[in-house]
mmCIF file as Biopython writes it, N, C-alpha, C and O atoms, coordinates in Angstrom:
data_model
#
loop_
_atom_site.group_PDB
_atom_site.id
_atom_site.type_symbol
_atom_site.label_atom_id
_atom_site.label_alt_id
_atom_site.label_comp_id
_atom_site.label_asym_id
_atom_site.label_entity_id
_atom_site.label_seq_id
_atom_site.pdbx_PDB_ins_code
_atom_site.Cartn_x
_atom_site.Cartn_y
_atom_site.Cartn_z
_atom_site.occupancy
_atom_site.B_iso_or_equiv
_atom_site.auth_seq_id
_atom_site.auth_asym_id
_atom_site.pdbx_PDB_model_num
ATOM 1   N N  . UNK A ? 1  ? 0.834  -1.211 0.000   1.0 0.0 1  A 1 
ATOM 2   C CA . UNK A ? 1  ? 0.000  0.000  0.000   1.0 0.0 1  A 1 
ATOM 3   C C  . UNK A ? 1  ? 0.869  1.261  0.000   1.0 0.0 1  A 1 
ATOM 4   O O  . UNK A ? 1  ? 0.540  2.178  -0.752  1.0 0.0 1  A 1 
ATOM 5   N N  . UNK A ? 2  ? 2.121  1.406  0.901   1.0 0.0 2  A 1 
ATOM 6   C CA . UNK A ? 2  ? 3.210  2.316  0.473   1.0 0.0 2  A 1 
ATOM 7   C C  . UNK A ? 2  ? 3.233  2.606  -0.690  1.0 0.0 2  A 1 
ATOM 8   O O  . UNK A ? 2  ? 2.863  3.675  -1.176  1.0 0.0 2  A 1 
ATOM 9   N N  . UNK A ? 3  ? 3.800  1.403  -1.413  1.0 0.0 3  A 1 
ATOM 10  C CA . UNK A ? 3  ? 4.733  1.469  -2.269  1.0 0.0 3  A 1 
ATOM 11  C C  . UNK A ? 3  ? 3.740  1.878  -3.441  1.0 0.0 3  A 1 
ATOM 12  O O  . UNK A ? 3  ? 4.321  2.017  -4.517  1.0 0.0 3  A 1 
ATOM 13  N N  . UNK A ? 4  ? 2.239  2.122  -3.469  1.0 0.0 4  A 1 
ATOM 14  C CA . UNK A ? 4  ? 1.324  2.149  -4.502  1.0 0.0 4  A 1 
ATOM 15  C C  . UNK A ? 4  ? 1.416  4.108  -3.910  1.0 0.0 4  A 1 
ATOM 16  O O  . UNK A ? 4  ? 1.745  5.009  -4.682  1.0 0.0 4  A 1 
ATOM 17  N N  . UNK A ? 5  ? 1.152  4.260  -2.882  1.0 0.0 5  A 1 
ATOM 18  C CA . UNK A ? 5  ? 1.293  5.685  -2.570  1.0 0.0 5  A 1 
ATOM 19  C C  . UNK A ? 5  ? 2.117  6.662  -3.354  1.0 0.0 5  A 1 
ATOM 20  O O  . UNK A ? 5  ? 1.814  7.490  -4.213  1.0 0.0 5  A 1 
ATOM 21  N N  . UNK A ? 6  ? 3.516  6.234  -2.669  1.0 0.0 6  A 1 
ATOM 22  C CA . UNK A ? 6  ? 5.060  6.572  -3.789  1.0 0.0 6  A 1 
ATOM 23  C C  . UNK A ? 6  ? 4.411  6.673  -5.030  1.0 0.0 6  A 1 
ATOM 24  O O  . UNK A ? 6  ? 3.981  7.822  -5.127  1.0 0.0 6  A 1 
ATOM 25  N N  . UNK A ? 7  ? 4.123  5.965  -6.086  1.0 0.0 7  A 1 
ATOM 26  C CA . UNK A ? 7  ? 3.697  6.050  -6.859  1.0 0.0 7  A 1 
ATOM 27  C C  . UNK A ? 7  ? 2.258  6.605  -7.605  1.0 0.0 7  A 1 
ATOM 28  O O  . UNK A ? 7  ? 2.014  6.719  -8.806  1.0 0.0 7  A 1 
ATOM 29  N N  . UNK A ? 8  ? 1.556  6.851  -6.628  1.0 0.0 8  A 1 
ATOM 30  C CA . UNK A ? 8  ? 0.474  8.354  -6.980  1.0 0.0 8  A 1 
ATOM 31  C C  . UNK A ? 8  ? 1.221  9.901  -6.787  1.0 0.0 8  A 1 
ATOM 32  O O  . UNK A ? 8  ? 1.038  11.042 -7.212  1.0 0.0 8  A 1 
ATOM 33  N N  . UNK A ? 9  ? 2.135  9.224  -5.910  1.0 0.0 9  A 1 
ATOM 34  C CA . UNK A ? 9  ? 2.763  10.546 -5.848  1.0 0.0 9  A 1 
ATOM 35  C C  . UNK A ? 9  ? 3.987  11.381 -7.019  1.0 0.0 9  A 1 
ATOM 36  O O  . UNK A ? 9  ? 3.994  12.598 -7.206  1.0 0.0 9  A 1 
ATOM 37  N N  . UNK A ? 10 ? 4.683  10.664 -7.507  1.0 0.0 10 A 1 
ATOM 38  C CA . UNK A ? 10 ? 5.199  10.951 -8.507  1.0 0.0 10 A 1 
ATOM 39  C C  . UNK A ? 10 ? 4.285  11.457 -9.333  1.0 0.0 10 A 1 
ATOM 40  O O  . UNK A ? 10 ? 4.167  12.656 -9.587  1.0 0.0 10 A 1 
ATOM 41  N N  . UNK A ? 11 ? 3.457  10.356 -9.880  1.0 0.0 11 A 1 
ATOM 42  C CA . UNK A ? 11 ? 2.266  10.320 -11.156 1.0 0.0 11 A 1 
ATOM 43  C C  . UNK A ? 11 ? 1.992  11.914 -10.901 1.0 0.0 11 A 1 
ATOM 44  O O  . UNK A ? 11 ? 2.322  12.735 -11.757 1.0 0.0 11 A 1 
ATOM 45  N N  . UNK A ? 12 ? 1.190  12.413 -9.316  1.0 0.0 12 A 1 
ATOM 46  C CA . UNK A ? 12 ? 0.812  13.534 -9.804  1.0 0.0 12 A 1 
ATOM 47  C C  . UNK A ? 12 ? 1.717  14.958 -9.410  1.0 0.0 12 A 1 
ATOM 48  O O  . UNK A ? 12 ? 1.130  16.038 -9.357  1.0 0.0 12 A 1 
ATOM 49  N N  . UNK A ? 13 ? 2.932  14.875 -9.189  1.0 0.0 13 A 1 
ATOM 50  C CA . UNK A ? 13 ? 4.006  15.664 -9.723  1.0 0.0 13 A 1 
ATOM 51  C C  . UNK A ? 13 ? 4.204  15.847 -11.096 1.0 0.0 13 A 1 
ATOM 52  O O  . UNK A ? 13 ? 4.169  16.939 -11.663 1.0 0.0 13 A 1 
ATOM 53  N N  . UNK A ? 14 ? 4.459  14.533 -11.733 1.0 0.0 14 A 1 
ATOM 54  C CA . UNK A ? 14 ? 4.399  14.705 -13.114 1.0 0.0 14 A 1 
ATOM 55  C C  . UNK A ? 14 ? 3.749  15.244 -14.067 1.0 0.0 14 A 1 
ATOM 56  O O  . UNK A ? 14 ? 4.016  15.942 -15.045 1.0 0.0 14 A 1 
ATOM 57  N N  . UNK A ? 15 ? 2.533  14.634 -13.438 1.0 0.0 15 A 1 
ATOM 58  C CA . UNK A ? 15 ? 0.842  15.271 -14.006 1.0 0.0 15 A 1 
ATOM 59  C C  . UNK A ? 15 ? 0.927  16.845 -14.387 1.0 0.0 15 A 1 
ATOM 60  O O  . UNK A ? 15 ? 0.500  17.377 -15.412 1.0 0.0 15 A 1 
ATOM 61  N N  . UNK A ? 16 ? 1.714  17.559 -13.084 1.0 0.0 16 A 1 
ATOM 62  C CA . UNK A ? 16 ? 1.703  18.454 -12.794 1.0 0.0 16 A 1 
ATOM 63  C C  . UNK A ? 16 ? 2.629  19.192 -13.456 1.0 0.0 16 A 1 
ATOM 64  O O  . UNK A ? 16 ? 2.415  20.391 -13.635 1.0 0.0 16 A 1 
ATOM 65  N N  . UNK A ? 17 ? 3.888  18.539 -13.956 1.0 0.0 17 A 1 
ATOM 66  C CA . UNK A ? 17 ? 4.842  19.392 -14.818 1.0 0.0 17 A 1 
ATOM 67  C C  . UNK A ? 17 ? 4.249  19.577 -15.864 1.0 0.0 17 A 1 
ATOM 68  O O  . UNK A ? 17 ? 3.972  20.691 -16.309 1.0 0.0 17 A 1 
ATOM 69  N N  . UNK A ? 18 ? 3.962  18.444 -16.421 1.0 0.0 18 A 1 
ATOM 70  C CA . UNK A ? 18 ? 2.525  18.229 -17.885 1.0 0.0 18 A 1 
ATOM 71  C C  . UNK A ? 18 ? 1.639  19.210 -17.996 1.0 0.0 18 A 1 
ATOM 72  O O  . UNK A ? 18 ? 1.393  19.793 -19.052 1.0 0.0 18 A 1 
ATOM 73  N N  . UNK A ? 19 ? 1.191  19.408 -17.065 1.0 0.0 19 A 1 
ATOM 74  C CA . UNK A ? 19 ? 0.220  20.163 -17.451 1.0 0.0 19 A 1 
ATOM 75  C C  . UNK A ? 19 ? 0.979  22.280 -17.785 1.0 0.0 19 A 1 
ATOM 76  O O  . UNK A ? 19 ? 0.743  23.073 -18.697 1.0 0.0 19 A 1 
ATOM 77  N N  . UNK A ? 20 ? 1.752  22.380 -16.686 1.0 0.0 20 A 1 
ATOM 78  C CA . UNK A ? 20 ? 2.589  23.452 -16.696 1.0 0.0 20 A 1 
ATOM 79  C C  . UNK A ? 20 ? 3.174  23.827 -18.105 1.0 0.0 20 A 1 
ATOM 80  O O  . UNK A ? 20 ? 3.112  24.942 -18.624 1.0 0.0 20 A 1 
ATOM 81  N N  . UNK A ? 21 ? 3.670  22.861 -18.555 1.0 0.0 21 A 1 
ATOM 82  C CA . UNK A ? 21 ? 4.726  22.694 -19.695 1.0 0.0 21 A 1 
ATOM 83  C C  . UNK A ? 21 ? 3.781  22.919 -21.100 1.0 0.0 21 A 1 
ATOM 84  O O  . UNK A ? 21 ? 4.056  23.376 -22.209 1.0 0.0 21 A 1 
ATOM 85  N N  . UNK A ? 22 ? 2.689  22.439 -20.572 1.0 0.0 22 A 1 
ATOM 86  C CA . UNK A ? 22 ? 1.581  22.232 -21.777 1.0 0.0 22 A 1 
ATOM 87  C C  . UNK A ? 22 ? 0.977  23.412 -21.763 1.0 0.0 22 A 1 
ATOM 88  O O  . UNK A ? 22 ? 0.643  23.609 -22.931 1.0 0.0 22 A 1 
ATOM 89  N N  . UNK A ? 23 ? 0.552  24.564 -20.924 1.0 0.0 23 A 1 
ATOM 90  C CA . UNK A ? 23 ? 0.338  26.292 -20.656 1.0 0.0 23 A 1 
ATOM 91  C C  . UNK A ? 23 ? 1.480  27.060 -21.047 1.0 0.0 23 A 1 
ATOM 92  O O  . UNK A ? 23 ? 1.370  28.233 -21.403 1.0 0.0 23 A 1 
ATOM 93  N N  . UNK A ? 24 ? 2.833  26.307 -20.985 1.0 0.0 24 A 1 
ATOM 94  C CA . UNK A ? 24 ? 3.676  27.475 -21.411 1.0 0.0 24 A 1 
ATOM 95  C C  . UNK A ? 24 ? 3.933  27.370 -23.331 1.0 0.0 24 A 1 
ATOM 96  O O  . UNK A ? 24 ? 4.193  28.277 -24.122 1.0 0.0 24 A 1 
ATOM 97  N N  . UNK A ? 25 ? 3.676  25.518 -23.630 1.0 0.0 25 A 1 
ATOM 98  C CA . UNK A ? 25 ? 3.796  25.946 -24.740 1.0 0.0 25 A 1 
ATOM 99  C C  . UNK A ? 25 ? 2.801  26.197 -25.682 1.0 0.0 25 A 1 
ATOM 100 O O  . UNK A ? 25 ? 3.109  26.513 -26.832 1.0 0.0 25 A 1 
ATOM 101 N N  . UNK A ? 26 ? 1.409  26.072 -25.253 1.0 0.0 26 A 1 
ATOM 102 C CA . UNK A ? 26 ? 0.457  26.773 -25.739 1.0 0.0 26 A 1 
ATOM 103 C C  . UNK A ? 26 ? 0.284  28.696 -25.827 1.0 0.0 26 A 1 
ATOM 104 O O  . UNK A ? 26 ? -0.309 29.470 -26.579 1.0 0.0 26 A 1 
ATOM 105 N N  . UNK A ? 27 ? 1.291  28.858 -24.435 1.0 0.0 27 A 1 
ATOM 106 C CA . UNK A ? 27 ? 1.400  30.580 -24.785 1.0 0.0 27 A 1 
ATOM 107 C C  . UNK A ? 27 ? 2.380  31.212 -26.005 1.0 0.0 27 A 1 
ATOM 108 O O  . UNK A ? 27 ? 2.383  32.273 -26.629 1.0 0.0 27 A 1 
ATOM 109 N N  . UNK A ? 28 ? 3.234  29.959 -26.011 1.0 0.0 28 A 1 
ATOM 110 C CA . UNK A ? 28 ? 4.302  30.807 -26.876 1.0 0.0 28 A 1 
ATOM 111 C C  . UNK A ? 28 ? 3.244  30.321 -28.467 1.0 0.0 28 A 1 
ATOM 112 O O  . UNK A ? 28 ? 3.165  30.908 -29.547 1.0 0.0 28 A 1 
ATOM 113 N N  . UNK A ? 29 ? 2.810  29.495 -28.157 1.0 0.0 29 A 1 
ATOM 114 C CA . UNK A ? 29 ? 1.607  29.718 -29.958 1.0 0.0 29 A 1 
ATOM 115 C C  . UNK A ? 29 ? 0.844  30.649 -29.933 1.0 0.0 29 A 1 
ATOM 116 O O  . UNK A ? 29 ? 0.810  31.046 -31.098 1.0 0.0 29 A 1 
ATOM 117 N N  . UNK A ? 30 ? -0.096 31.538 -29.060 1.0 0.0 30 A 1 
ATOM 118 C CA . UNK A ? 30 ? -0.377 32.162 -29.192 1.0 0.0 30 A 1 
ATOM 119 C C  . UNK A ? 30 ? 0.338  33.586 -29.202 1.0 0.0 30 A 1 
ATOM 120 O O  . UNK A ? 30 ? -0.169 34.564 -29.751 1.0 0.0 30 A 1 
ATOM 121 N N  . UNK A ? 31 ? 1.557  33.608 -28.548 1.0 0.0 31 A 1 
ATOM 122 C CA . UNK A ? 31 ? 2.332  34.806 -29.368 1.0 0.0 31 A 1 
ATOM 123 C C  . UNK A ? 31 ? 2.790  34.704 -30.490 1.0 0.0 31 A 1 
ATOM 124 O O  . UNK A ? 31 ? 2.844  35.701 -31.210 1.0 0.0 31 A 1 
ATOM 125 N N  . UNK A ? 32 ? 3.240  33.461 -30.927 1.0 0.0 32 A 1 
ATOM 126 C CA . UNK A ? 32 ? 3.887  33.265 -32.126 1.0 0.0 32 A 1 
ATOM 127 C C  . UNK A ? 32 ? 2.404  33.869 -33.287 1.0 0.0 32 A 1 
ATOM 128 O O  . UNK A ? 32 ? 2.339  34.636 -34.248 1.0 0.0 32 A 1 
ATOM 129 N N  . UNK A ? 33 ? 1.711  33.278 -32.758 1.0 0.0 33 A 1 
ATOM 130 C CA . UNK A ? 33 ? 0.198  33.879 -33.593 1.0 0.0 33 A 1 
ATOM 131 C C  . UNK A ? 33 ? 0.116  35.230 -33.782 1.0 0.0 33 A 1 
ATOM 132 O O  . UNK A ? 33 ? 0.199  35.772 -34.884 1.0 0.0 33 A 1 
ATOM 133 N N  . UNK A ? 34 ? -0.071 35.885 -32.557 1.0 0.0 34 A 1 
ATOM 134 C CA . UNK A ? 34 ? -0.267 37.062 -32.255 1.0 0.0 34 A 1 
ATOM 135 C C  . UNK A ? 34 ? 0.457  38.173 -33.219 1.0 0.0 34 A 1 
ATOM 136 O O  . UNK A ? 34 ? -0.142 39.115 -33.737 1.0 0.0 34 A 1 
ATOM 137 N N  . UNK A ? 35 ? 1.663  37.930 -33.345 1.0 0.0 35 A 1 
ATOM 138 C CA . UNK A ? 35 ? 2.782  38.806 -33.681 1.0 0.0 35 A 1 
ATOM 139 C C  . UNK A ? 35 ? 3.055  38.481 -35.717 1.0 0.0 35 A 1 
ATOM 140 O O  . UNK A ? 35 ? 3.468  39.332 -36.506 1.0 0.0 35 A 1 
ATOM 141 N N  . UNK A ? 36 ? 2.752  37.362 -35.983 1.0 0.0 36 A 1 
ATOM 142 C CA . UNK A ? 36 ? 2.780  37.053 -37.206 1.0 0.0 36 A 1 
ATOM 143 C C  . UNK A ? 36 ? 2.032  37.646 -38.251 1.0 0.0 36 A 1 
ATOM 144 O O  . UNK A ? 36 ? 2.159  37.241 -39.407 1.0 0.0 36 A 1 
#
């Protein structure tokens, strides 16, 4: 049951870069848009 814990826990760190990473490179399309 730990060891399943550890491992939600990463998952939603990760989740969490994912999703971050996925807002920053959706902004730079919309500048790249913006400015074109």
């Amino acid at each position: 049951m730990k060891r399943l814990r550890e491992i939600y826990e990463q998952y939603k760190n990760y989740s969490l870069d994912l999703i971050m990473y996925g807002f920053f490179i959706l902004f730079i399309l919309i500048l790249f848009l913006f400015f074109s």
